[in-house]
C-alpha positions as CSV (number, residue, x, y, z in Angstrom):
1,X,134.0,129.9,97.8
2,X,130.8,129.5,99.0
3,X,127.8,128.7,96.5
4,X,125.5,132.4,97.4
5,X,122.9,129.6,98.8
6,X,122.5,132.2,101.8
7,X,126.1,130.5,103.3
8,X,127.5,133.0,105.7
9,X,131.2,132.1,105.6
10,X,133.5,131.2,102.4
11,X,136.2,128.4,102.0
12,X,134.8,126.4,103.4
13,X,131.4,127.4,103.8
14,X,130.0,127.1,107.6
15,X,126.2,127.1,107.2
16,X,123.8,126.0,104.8
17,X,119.9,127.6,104.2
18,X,117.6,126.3,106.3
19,X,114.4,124.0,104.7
20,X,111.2,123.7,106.7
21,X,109.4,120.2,105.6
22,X,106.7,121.7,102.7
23,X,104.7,119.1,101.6
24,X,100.9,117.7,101.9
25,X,98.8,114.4,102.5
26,X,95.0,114.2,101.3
27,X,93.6,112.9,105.0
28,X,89.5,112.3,104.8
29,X,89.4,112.0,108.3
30,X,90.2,113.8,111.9
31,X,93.9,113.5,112.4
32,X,93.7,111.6,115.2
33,X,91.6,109.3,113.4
34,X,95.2,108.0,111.0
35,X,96.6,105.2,111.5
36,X,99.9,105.2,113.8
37,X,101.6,104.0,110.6
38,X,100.5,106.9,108.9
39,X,101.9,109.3,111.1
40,X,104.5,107.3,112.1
41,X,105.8,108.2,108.1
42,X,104.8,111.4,107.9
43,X,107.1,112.3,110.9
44,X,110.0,110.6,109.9
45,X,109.5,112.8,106.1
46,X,109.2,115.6,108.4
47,X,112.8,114.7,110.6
48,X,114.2,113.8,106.8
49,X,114.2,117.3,105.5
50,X,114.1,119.1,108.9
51,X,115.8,117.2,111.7
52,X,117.2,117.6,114.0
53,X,113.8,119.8,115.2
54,X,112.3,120.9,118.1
55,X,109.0,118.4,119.2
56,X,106.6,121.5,118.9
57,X,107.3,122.4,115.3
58,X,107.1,118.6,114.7
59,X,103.2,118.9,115.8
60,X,103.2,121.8,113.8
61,X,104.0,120.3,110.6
62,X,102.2,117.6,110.7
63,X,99.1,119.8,111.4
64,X,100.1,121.7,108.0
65,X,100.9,118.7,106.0
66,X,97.5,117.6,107.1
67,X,96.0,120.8,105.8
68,X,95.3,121.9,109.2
69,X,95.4,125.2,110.4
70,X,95.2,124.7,114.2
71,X,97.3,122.7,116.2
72,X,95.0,121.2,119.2
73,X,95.9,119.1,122.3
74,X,94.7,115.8,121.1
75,X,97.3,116.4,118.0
76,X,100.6,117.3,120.6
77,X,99.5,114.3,122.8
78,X,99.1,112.2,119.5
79,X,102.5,113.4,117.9
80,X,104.5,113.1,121.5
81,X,103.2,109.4,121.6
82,X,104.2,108.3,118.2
83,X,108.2,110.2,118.7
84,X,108.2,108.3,122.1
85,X,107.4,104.9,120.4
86,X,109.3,106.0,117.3
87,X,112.3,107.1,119.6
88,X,111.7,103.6,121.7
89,X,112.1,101.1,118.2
90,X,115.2,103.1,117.4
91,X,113.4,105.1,114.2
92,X,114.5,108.4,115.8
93,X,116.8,110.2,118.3
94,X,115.6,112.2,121.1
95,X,117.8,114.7,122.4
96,X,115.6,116.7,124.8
97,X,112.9,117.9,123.0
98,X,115.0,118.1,119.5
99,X,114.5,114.9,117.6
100,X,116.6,113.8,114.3
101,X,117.0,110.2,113.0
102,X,119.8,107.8,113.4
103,X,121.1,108.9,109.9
104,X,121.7,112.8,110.8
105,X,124.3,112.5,113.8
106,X,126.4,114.8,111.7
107,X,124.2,117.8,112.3
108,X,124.4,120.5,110.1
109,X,123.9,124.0,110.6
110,X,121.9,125.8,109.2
111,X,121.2,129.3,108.2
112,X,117.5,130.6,109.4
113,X,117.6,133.8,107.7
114,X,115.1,133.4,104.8
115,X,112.6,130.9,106.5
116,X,109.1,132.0,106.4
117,X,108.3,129.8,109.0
118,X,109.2,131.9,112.1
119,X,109.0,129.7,114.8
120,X,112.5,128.1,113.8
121,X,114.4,131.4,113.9
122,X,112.9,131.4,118.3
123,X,116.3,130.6,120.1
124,X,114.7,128.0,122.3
125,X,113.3,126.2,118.6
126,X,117.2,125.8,117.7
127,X,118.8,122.1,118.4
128,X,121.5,122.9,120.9
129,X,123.8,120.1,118.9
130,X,123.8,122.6,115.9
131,X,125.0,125.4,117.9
132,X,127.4,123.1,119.4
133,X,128.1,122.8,115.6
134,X,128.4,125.9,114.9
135,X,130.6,127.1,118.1
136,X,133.2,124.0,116.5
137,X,133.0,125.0,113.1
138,X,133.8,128.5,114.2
139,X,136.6,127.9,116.4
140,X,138.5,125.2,114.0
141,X,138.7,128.0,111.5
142,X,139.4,130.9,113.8
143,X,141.8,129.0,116.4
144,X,141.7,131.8,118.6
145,X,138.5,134.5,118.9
146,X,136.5,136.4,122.2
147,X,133.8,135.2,123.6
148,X,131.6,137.8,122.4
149,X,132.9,137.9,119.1
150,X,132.4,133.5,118.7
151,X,128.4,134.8,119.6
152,X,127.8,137.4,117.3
153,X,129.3,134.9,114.6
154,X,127.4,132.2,115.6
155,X,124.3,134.4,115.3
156,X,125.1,134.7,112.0
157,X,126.1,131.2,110.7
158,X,122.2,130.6,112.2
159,X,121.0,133.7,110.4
160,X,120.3,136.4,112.4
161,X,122.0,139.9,112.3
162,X,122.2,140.7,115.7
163,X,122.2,138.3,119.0
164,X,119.3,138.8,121.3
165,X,119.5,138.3,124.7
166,X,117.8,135.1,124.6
167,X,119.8,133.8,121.6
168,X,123.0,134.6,123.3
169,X,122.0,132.8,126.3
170,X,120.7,129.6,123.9
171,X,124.2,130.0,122.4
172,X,126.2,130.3,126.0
């Protein structure tokens, strides 16, 4: 029976509540002023609690765990070139532009419905390997279901009530 963690299926429980990385540095100086080191970590704290996750919410959080409110160019250009050397020594995994690290292959999937970080619940913001997930977890417990039914489930296990059109296309 599932645990009432906002899980959307019992026995055995398909989806587990979403986390968005929460957490704050003291930084003295302009962001782009850290060391690569610096960021480096804060990104890979950011793919622990959160990965796999899209590149722009990546820039995002390290703008809010910075205590910054904006998220300017020189910050995406600086976030992009520390996941491409990150992704290059083998730290992370790059599918697109979803990164996880080598430790989260199994990816989970998770359940989006009581995020108060909206930008995660935008269709094109969800890794396509956890609806892949999802779509497998679905089918090995329901062996035979409709196409439009395995959708409007799927919404669900990722915690929406109803599929929009461009969540049922993310999901087809």
């Amino acid at each position: 029976v599932c645990d009432g963690n906002g899980c959307v299926k019992t026995a055995p429980c398909l989806s587990q509540p979403y986390q968005v990385a929460y957490f704050r540095i003291t930084v003295n100086q302009a962001i782009d002023k850290l060391q690569v080191g610096q960021l480096v970590q804060i990104v890979l704290k950011i793919l622990e609690i959160e990965g796999p996750i899209h590149r722009d919410e990546i820039v995002r959080r390290v703008a809010q765990v910075c205590g910054r409110e904006r998220v300017g160019k020189r910050l995406k250009l600086l976030v992009n070139q520390v996941l491409r050397a990150a992704q290059h020594s083998g730290m992370v995994i790059g599918d697109g532009h979803f990164y996880c690290l080598p430790t989260q292959q199994d990816v989970p999937v998770r359940n989006r419905a009581n995020v108060d970080c909206l930008s995660v619940r935008r269709p094109e913001r969800i890794p396509p390997a956890e609806i892949r997930k999802a779509l497998l977890s679905l089918v090995e417990v329901n062996y035979s279901v409709e196409t439009e039914e395995l959708i409007a489930e799927v919404a669900r296990l990722l915690g929406f009530k109803a599929a929009s059109s461009q969540l049922r296309d993310a999901i087809n």
